[in-house]
TISE-976408 format. One line per 8 residues: their letters; for each residue z, y, x of C-alpha. Coordinates in steps of 0.25 Angstrom, whole numbers, padded with zeros to 4 digits. Layout:
// residues N
A = Z:Y:X  ... .
END
This chain:
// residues 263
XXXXXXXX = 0527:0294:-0069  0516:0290:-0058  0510:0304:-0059  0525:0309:-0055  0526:0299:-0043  0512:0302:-0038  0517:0316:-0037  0530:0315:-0031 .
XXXXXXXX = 0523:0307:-0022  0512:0317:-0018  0523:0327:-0017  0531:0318:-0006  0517:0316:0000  0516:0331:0002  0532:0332:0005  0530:0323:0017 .
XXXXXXXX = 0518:0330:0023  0523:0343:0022  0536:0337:0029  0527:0331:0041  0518:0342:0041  0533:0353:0044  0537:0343:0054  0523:0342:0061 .
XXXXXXXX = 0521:0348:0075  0510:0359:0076  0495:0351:0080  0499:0337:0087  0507:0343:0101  0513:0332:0110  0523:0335:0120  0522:0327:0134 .
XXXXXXXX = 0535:0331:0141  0534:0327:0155  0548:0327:0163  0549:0332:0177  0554:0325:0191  0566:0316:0190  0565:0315:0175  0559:0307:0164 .
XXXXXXXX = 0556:0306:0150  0569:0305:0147  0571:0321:0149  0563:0326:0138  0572:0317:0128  0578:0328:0120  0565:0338:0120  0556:0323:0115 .
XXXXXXXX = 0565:0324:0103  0566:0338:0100  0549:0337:0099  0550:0323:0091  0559:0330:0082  0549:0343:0078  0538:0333:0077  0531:0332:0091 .
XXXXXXXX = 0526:0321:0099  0532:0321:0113  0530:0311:0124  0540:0312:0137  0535:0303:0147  0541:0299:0161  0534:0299:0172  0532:0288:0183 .
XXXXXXXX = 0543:0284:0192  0554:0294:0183  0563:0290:0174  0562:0277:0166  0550:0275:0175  0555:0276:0187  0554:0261:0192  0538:0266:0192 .
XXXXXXXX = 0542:0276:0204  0535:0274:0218  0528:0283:0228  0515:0282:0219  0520:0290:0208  0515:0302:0209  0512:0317:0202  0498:0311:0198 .
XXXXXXXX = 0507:0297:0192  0515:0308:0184  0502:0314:0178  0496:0302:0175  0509:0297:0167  0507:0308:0159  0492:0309:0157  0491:0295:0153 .
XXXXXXXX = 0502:0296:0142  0497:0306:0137  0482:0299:0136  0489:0286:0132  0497:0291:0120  0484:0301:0117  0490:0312:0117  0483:0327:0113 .
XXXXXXXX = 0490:0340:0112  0501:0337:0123  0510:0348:0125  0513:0343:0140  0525:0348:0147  0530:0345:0161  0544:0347:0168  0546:0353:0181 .
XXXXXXXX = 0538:0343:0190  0530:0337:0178  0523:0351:0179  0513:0344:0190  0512:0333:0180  0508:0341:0169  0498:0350:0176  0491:0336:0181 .
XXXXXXXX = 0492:0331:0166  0484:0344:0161  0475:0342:0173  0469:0329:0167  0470:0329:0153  0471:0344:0146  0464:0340:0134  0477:0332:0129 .
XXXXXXXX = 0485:0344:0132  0489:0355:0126  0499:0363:0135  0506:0360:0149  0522:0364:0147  0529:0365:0162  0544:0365:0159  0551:0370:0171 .
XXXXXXXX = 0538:0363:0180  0532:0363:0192  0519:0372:0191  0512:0361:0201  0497:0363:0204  0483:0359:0210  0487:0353:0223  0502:0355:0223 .
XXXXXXXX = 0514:0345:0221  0529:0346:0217  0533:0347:0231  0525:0357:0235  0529:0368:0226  0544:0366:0231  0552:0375:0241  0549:0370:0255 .
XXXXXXXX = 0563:0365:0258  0560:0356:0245  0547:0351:0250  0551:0346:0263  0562:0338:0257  0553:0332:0244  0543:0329:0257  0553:0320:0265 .
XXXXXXXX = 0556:0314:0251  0541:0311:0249  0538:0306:0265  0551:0296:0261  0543:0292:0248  0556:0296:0241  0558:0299:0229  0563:0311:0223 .
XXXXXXXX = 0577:0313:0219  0581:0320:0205  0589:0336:0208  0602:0338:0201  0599:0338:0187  0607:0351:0190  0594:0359:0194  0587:0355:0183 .
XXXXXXXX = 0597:0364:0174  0604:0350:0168  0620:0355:0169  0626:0347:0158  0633:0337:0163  0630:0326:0153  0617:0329:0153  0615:0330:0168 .
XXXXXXXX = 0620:0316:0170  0610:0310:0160  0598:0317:0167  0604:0314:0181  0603:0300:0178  0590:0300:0172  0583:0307:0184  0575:0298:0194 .
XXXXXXXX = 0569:0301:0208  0555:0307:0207  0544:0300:0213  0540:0307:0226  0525:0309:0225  0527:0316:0211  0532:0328:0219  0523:0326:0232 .
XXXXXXXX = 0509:0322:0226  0500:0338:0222  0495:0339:0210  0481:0338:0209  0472:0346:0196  0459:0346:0194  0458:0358:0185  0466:0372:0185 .
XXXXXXXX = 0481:0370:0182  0485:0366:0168  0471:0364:0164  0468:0372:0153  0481:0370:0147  0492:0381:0140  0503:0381:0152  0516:0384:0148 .
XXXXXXXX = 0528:0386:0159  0543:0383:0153  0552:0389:0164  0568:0384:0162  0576:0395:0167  0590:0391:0167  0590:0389:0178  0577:0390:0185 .
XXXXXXXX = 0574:0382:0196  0566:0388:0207  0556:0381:0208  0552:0380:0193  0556:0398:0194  0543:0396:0204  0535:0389:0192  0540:0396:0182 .
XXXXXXXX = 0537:0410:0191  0523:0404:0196  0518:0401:0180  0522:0415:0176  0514:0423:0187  0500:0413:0185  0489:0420:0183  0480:0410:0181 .
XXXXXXXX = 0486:0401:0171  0492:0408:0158  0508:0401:0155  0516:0402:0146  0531:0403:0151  0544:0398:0145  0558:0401:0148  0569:0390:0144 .
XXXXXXXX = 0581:0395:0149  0586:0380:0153  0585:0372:0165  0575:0366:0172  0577:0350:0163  0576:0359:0152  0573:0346:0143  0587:0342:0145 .
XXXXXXXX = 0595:0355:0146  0587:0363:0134  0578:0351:0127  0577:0359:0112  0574:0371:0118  0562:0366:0128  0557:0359:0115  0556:0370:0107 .
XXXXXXX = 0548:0377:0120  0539:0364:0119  0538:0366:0104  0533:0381:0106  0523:0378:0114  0515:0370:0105  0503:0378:0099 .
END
């Protein structure tokens, strides 16, 4: 009898570590999902659990002065506080094999995450994102006529307000009224302050562009356009036919992309 439970035992054994090895992501991948202007964490909720749910480990952090840390803003917070929240969360939590992805103006954020600490990384992912480099800022890559304006904004030392969550492809009704009062003003000098990189763009690392088509805003057609004709710098280039907050509009599917991605 002891020598039957000892094996019913074993077998269980060998049951449960067949189960956990099935349900086990590929190597250790952790996914950084790094929201874009006006936003938060909170954006990335139904792609976080989509992750959890095939077994990753997924960290979506707001930045300074945005969302449930927006008591923190003031004209101090900056593209270099943005990089530093990121950077410093992932050196806290230790984390290696970082799939990092950033969202339209977290494009910058990225690029500056890469620039200081490769070695945790493993590829940078720009969802519909602003392709910011050495010496440039958000601002500086708008149209002219958006310039001048964000300029008085920044002379003011006023923040900036959220677009119509229209722009950003949201067009469900009930959805759009949950994200509208979610957004909060964007700190000003996150848009005005360049970029500064000490090494060539990306660092080394696998790029990989994610251009949301439907509808395609213009200045993210610029990005998507400007990645595809790089010579210098090998991307891969996605298409999700979604709109720009493709987090909230498509969530499964932009987590599947993620998933693919991992090597």
């Amino acid at each position: 009898m002891k020598q039957f439970k000892s094996v019913v035992l074993l077998l269980l054994l060998v049951s449960v570590q067949i189960f956990a090895t099935a349900k086990a992501p590929k190597n250790n991948p952790v996914f950084v999902l790094v929201h874009g202007a006006w936003h938060g964490g909170w954006c990335w909720s139904d792609v976080k659990q989509n992750l959890i749910d095939k077994g990753y480990k997924v960290f979506t952090p707001t930045l300074t002065g945005l969302g449930e840390r927006k008591h923190l803003v003031s004209e101090k917070v900056n593209l270099d506080t943005h990089i530093d929240d990121i950077v410093h969360l992932i050196e806290m939590e230790d984390l290696h094999d970082v799939y990092l992805v950033g969202h339209s103006y977290a494009g910058a954020v990225i690029a500056g995450v890469a620039d200081r600490i490769p070695e945790r990384l493993s590829k940078l992912i720009f969802l519909d994102a602003m392709i910011v480099e050495n010496g440039q800022s958000a601002i500086s890559l708008q149209p002219d006529g958006v310039q001048q304006l964000q300029l008085k904004n920044i002379k003011r030392k006023e923040n900036f307000e959220p677009f119509d969550v229209a722009l950003f492809g949201v067009t469900d009704a009930v959805v759009a009224t949950s994200v509208k009062k979610r957004l909060t003003p964007q700190p000003f000098n996150t848009f005005a302050q360049p970029l500064k990189l000490k090494h060539k763009y990306g660092n080394g690392l696998p790029l990989i562009y994610i251009a949301c088509t439907r509808p395609q805003l213009p200045i993210m057609k610029e990005m998507s356009d400007k990645v595809q004709a790089d010579k210098n710098l090998s991307w891969q280039h996605i298409e999700l036919r979604t709109g720009h907050d493709a987090m909230i509009t498509a969530p499964n599917e932009l987590a599947d992309v993620f998933e693919g991605l991992i090597d």
